[in-house]
C-alpha positions as CSV (number, residue, x, y, z in Angstrom):
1,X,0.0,0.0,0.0
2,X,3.2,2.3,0.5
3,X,4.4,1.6,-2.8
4,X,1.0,2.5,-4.4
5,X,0.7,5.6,-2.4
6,X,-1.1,5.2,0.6
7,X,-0.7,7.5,3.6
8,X,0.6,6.2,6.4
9,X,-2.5,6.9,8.7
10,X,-4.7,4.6,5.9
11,X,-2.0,1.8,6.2
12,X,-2.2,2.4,10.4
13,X,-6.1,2.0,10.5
14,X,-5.7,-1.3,7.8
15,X,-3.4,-2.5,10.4
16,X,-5.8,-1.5,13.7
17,X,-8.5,-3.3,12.1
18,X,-6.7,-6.0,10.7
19,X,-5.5,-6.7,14.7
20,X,-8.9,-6.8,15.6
21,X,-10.3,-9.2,13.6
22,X,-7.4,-11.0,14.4
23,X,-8.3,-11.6,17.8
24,X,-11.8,-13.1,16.6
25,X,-10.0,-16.1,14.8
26,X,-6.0,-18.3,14.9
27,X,-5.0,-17.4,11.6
28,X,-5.1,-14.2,10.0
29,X,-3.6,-15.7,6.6
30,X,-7.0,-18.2,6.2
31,X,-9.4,-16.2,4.1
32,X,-12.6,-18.4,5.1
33,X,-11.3,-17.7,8.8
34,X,-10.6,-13.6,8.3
35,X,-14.0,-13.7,6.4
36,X,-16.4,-15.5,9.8
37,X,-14.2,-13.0,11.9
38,X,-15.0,-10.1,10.1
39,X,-18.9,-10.9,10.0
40,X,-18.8,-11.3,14.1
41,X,-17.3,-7.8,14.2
42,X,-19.7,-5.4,15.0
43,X,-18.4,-2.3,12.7
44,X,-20.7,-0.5,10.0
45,X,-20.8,-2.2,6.4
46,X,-18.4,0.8,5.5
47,X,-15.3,-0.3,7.4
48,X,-16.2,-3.9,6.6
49,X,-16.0,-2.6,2.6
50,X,-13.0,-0.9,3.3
51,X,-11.3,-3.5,5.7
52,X,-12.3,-6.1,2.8
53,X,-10.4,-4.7,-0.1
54,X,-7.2,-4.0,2.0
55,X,-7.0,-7.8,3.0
56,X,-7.7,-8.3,-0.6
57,X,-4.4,-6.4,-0.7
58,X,-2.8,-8.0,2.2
59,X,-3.6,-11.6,0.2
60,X,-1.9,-10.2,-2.5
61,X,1.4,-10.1,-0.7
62,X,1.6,-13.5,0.2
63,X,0.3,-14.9,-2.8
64,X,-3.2,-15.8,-2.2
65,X,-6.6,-14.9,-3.3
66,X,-10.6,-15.0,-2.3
67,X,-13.4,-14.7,-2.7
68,X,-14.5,-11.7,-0.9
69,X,-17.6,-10.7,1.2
70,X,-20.0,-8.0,-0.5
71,X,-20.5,-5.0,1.8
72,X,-22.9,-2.1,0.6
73,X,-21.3,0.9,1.9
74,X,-24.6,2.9,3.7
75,X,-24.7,6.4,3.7
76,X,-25.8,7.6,7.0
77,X,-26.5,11.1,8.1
78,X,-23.9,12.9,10.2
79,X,-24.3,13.9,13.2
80,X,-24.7,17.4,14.5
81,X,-23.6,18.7,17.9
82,X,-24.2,22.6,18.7
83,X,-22.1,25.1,19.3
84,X,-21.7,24.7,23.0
85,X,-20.9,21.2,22.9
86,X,-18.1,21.8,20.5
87,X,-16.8,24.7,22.5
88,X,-17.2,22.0,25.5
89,X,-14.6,19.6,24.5
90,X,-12.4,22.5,23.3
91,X,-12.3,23.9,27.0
92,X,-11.3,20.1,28.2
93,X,-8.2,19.9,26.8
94,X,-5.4,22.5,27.3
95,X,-3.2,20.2,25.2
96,X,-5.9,20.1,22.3
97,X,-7.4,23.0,22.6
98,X,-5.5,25.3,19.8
99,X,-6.2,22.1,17.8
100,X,-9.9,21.8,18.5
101,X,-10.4,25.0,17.6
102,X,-8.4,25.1,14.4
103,X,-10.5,22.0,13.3
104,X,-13.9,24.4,14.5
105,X,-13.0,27.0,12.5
106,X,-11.6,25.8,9.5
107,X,-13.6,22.4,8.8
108,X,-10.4,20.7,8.2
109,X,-9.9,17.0,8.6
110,X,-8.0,15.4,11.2
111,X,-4.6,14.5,9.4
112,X,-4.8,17.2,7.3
113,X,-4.6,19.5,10.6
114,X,-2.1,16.8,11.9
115,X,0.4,18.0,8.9
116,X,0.1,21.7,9.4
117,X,3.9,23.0,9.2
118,X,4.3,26.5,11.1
119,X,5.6,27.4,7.6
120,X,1.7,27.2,6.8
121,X,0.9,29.1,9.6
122,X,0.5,33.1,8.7
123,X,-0.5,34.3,12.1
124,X,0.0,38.0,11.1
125,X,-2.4,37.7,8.3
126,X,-4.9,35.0,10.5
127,X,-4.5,32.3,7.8
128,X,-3.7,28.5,7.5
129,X,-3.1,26.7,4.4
130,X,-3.7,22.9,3.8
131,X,-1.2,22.0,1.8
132,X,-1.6,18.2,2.3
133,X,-5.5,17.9,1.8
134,X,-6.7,14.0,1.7
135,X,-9.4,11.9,0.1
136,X,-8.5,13.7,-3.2
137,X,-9.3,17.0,-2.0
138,X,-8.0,20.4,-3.1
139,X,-5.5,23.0,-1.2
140,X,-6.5,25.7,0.3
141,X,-6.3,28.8,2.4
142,X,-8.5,29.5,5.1
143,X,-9.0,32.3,7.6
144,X,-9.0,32.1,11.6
145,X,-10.1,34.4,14.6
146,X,-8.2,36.0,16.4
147,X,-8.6,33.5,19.2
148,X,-7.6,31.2,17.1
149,X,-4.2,32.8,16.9
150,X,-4.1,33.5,20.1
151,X,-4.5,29.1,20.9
152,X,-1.6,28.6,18.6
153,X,0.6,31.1,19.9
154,X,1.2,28.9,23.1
155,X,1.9,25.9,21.3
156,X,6.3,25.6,21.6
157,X,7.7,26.6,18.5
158,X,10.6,23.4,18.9
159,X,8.2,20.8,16.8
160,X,7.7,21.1,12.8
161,X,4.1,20.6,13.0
162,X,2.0,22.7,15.7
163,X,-1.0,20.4,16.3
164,X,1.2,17.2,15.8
165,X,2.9,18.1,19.3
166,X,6.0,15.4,18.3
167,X,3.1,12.6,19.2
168,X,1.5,10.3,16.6
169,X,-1.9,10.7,15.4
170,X,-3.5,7.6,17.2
171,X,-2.1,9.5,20.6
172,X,-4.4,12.7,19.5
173,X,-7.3,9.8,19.4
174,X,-6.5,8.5,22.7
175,X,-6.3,11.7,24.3
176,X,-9.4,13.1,22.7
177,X,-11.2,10.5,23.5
178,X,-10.3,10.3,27.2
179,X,-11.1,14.4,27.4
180,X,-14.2,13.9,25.8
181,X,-15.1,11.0,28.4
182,X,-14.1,13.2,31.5
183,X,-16.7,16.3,29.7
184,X,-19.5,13.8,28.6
185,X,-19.5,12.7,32.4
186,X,-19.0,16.0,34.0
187,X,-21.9,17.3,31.9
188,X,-24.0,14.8,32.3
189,X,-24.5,15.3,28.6
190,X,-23.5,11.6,26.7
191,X,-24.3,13.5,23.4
192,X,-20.6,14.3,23.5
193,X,-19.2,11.1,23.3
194,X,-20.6,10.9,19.0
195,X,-18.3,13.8,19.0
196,X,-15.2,12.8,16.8
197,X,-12.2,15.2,15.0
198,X,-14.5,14.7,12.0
199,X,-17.8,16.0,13.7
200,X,-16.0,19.1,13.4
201,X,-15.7,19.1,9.8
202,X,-19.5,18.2,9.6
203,X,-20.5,21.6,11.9
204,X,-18.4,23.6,10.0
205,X,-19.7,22.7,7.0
206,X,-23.7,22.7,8.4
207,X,-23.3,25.8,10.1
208,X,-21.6,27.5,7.8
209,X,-24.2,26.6,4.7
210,X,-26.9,27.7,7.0
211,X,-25.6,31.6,7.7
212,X,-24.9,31.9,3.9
213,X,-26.3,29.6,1.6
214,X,-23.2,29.6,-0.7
215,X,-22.4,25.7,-1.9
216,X,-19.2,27.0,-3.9
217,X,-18.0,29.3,-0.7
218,X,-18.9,25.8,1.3
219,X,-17.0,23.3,-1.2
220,X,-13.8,25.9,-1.1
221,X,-13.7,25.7,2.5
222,X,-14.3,21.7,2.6
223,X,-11.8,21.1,-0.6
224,X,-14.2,19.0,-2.7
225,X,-13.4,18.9,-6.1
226,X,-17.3,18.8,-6.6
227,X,-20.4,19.4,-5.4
228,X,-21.5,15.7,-4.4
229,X,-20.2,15.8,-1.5
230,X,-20.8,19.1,-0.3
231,X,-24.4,18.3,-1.6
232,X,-24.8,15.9,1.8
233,X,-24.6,19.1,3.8
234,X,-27.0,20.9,2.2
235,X,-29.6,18.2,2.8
236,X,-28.5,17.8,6.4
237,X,-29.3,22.3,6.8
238,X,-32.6,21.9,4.7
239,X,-33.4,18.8,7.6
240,X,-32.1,20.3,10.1
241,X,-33.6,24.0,9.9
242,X,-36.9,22.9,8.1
243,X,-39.6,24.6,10.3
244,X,-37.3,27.7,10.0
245,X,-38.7,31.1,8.5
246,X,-35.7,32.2,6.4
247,X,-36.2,35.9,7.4
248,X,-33.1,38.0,7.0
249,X,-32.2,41.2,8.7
250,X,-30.6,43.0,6.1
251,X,-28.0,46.2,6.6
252,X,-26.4,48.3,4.0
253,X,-22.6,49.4,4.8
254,X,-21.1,52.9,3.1
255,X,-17.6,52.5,4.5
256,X,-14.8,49.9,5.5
257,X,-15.8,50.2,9.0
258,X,-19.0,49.7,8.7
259,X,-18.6,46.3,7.3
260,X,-16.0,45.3,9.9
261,X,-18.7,46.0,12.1
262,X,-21.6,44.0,10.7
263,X,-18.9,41.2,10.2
264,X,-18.4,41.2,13.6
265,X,-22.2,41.6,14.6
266,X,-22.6,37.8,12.7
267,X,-23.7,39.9,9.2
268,X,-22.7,37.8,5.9
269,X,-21.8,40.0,2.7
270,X,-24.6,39.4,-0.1
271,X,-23.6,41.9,-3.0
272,X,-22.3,45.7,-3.8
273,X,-25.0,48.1,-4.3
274,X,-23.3,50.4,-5.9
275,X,-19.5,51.7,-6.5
276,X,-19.5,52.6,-2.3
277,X,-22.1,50.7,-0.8
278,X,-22.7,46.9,0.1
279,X,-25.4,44.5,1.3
280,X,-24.9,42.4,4.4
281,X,-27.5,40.3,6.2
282,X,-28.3,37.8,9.3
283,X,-30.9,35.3,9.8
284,X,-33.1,36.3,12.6
């Protein structure tokens, strides 16, 4: 899977897997045996796709062949946490927290935060770019608060990669998980523990389609090469926010300052009116 390109987090989660089918049978190199394991497991018919074609792989490499299981992948509708919850785990982790809120912010995924370089970083400007997007996704540049910065700025400046910390990417898991366990019990709130690095991405995306309504603004932000994907979030806003009005408070801003300030009141530029004048607006 090196050879052919693979990252090195896909090969690590073939391998996790692989380990715990494993455990379900005495010999990992007997197809029939990898195939009863794999049907006791109790994963989604997703990873049991996925897990499939990499031991078709694995099979490969020792010179042996199946006949494998079919798995239809099922789409399933992501979950959505709110604002507070997110901010929630955020404010668990000191340690994760400039990373937590880089992945709130931005919408990016986990490893592609995970390869940040401070060379990426242009705190000055409040700016990050993903220059190692995966799943076939595009690079990018995308903007961050203040606060934002302000995370980052603690992180030691002795490591290449910020959010990386020197630790390997399962470690961020393991950690995450265990601050997420200490909040969802602390809260009393067990909503937190369908939280993962990737229901991040999702509320970006979700919220973010919901203030504006812009599917090319949302796909730039995401890095989809096209608008299937980012199609899945616009059903999950039109589900969501259904029995929603759709009013708009609308302003009108003459000067430079005036739109910083409906920027920072939660206003979303529509269009120019004119050579001096703009239209922001809110939903109510």
């Amino acid at each position: 899977m090196r050879k052919n390109g693979r990252k090195e987090t896909t090969i690590t989660d073939n391998i996790d897997r692989f380990i715990q089918v494993g455990k379900l049978i005495t010999d990992i190199n007997d197809p029939e045996q990898f195939k009863d394991g794999l049907s006791r497991i109790k994963w989604s018919n997703s990873t049991k796709q996925t897990t499939t074609s990499s031991y078709t792989v694995y099979l490969k490499t020792i010179g042996k062949t199946w006949t494998p299981p079919h798995y239809i992948r099922q789409e399933k509708i992501y979950f959505i946490p709110t604002e507070q919850e997110i901010d929630a785990l955020i404010n668990s982790s000191r340690v994760l927290a400039p990373l937590l809120q880089t992945l709130k912010e931005t919408g990016m995924r986990i490893g592609e935060a995970y390869n940040v370089e401070w060379k990426d970083l242009d705190l000055d400007h409040k700016t990050v770019t993903v220059n190692h997007p995966e799943k076939g996704s595009l690079p990018r540049i995308l903007p961050i608060s203040q606060k934002c910065v302000d995370m980052i700025k603690t992180i030691p400046k002795d490591v290449l990669r910020p959010f990386a910390r020197n630790v390997q990417l399962k470690g961020l898991k393991v950690t995450f998980d265990e601050a997420r366990t200490r909040t969802a019990q602390r809260l009393a709130n067990p909503r937190l523990k369908q939280i993962h690095f990737h229901t991040f991405r999702h509320w970006k995306a979700t919220t973010d389609y919901y203030k504006t309504r812009d599917e090319r603004m949302i796909r730039h932000i995401l890095g989809h090469r096209t608008a299937t994907m980012t199609d899945r979030y616009i059903h999950i806003v039109e589900t969501i926010y259904h029995d929603e009005t759709g009013e708009w408070t609308c302003k009108v801003a003459h000067t430079e300052k005036e739109a910083i300030e409906l920027i920072e009141q939660g206003f979303t530029y529509v269009n120019n009116l004119g050579d001096t004048t703009a239209l922001y607006r809110k939903r109510k």
